[in-house]
N, C-alpha and C positions, 0 to 999 in steps of 0.2 A: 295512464302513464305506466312505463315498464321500465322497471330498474334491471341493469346488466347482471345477468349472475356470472362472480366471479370465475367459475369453473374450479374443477376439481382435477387435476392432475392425473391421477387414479382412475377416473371417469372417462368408457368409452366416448368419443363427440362425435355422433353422425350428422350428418348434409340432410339428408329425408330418411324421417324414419316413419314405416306405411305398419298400421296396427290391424292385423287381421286379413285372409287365406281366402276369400271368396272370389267371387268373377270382378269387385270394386276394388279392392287389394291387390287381387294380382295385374290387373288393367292399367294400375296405378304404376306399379314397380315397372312394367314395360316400358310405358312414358318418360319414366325416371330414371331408367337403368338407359334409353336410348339418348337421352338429356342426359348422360354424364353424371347424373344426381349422386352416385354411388348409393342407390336405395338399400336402405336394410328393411326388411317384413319381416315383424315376428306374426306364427298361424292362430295364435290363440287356441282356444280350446276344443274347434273342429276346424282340421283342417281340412280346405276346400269348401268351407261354409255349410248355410241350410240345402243347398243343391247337392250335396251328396247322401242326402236323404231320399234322396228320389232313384230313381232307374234310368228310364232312356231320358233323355232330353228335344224335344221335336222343333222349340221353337226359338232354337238360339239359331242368328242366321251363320249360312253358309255349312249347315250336316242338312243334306237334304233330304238322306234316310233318316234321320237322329242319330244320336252319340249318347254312350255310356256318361250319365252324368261323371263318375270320379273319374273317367278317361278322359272325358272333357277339361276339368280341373289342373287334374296333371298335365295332361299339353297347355293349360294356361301358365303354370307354373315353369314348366320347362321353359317355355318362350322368355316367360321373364329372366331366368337363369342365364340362359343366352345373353340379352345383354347385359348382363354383372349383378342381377342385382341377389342382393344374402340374404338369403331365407334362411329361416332360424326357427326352430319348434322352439314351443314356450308363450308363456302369457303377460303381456302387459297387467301390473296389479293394481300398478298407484301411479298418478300423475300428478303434477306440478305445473303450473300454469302462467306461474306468478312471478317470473322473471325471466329473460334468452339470456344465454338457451334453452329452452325446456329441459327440464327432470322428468324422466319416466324412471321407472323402477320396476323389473320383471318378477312374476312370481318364487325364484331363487334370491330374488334383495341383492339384483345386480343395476347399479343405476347406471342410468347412459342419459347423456345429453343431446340434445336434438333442436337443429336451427327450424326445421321446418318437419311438420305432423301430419299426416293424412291419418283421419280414423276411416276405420273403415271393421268397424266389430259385427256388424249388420243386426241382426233382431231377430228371437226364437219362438216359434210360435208355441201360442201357449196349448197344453193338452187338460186332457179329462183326471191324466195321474191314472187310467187302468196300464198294469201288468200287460196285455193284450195291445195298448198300441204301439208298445217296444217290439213285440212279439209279431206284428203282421202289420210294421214298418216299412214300407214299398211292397206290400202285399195286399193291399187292398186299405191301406190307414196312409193317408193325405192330410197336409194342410195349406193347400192350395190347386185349387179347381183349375185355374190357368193351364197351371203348370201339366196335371194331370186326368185332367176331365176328360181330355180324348183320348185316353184309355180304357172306358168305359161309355163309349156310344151304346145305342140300342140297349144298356143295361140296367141296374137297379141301382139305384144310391143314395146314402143318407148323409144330411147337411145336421150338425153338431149347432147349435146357436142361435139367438131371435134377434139377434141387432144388424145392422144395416146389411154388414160385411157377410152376415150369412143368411140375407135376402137377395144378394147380388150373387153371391157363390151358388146357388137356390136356381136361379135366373138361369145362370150362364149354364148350370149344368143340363138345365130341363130342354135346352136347344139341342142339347147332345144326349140324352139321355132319353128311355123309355118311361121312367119313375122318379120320380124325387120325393124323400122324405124328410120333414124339417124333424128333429126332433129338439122339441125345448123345452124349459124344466121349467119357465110359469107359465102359467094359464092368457099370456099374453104376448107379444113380439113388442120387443124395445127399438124395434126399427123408426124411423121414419116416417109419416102417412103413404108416400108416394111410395115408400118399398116395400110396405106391408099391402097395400092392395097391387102393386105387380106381382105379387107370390098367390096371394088369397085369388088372383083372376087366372091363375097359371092351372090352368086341368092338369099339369103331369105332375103338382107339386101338392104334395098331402100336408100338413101340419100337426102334427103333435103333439099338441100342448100337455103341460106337467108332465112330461117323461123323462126319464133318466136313463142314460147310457151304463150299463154295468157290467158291459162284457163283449166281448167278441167270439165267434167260433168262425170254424171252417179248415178244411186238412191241406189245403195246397195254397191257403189264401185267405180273407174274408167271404164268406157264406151266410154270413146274418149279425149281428147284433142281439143282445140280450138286454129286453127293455124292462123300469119299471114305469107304470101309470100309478100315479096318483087319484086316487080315487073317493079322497075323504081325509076324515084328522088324521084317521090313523088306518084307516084302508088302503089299500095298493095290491094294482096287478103285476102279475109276474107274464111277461110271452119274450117270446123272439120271434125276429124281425128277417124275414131273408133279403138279403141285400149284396152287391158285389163289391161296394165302394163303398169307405168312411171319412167323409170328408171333415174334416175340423174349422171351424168360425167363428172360437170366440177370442180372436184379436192375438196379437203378438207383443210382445216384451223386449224393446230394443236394448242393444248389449253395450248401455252406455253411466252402468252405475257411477265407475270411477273416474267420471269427468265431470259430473254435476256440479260438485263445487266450484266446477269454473267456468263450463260455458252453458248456454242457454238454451234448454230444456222444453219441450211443452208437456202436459199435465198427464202424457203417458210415459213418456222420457226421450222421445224423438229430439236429437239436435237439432236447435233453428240456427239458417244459413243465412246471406245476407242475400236478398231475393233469390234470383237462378242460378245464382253461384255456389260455389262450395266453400267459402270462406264461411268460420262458425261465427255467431254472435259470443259477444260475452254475459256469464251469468251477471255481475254486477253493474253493468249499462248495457242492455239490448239493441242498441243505437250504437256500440261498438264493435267492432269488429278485434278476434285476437290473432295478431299478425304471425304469418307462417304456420297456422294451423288448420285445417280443411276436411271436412267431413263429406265420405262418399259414401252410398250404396245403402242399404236398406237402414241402418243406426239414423238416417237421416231421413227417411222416406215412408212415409204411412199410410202411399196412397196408392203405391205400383208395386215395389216388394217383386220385381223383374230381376233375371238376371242379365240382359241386354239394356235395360237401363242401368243398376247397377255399372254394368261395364262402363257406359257414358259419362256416368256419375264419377267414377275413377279417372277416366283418360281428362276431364276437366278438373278433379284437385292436383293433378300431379302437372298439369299445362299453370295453373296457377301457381303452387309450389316452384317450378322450372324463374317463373316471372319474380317471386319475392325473391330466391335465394341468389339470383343476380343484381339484387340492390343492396344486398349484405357487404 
């Protein structure tokens, strides 16, 4: 049960308010800005999302040369603008869940009310913490093979990770690749059985166990890595590793802290939806659903992390959204 909140006078009230700038937020606002919705996006903290960490973009359909990932962005953005909807730099900091119309509260401690939510904050992947992958950031340092594996056909590359996700990134690149390097820091793969002998059966795929990534070099790019091996208590080697590609696999971080409180989480922080939909559960009955609220695009999704699903993921909260706020 949901008690009305009274409203605040003082308090902006928007229709749809879509939280966060990626291909599932701005997909969202399109739907909702051509619905009338009068959508407001705020971009959060990178605007135009994890895709503007990359360069060309090859396999979002309809660039059938590729597109400038933030060129892509910004035409997503514009379109949205086109039909009305208010984009706004700035960050959602705190939410409220707990009455309609929702409270959000932006990182200034400006509160707005909101009949209907699309999150859409999507998820960071997570890095090693070297200096070096800021530094040769679309330069040869990846955290997604997908995305940019075919950038590196017929060449050398290293897969960061032993659990499933960087047995499959392992996989997919050695299709396209000349060499592949697992490098992993125990002496064993926390994968799966079935992923760990498709890599161990894989000729183009090496494995490195106890090693440690501690650096990158190279003048125009990546040109190797700087590894240490394990060698004992207190033994270790020092070499480097020539390689053209670094790819990252140990899992990503959905951007979904400041909602926990209220809706329903799995054990890395991924929002659960109510089957194929994008309506969210609730944290305190999972068998509920909270009304006018709707999670799209990667903050919800653990298993594709695409920007063409993404997009899908948004044009159906904001198709939903259009459906609740005409029962209001």
């Amino acid at each position: 049960m949901f008690r009305q909140h009274q409203g605040d006078r003082n308090m902006e009230h928007i229709r749809c308010l879509i939280i966060g700038s990626g291909p599932a937020g701005y997909t969202a606002a399109i739907y909702a800005g051509r619905a009338n919705l009068s959508p407001v996006l705020y971009c959060g903290l990178q605007m135009g999302g994890q895709l503007t960490q990359t360069t060309i973009v090859e396999n979002f359909p309809g660039y059938p040369e590729g597109v400038d990932a933030n060129q892509m962005m910004m035409e997503l953005r514009q379109q949205a603008e086109r039909f009305g909807a208010d984009i706004r730099d700035g960050i959602i900091a705190k939410a409220d869940f707990s009455a309609r119309p929702y409270v959000l509260t932006t990182d200034r401690g400006v509160e707005l009310e909101a009949d209907a939510v699309i999150i859409a904050t999507g998820a960071s992947a997570k890095y090693l913490g070297l200096d070096d992958e800021k530094k040769y950031n679309g330069m040869g340092v990846s955290a997604c093979a997908t995305c940019d594996g075919f950038f590196y056909r017929k060449k050398t590359v290293a897969v960061v990770g032993g659990g499933d996700t960087a047995c499959e990134e392992a996989s997919y690149l050695a299709q396209l690749c000349q060499k592949v390097y697992m490098i992993v820091r125990k002496p064993y793969l926390r994968a799966s059985d079935i992923m760990k002998k498709r890599v161990e059966d894989n000729d183009k795929i090496e494995i490195l166990y106890e090693h440690n990534a501690v650096g990158l070099y190279g003048d125009n790019g990546v040109e190797g890595a700087h590894l240490v091996k394990r060698l004992g208590e207190a033994d270790e080697e020092r070499y480097d590793l020539p390689i053209d590609g670094f790819f990252l696999a140990i899992g990503h971080r959905p951007n979904t802290d400041i909602f926990r409180e209220w809706l329903a989480v799995d054990d890395t922080g991924y929002i659960k939806t109510l089957g194929d939909t994008p309506q969210v559960l609730s944290a305190g009955d999972e068998t509920a659903t909270l009304p006018g609220v709707y999670a799209a695009g990667d903050c919800a999704d653990p298993h594709y992390r695409q920007a063409i699903v993404a997009a899908g993921s948004g044009c159906k909260a904001a198709l939903e959204a259009e459906r609740y706020l005409q029962t209001l």
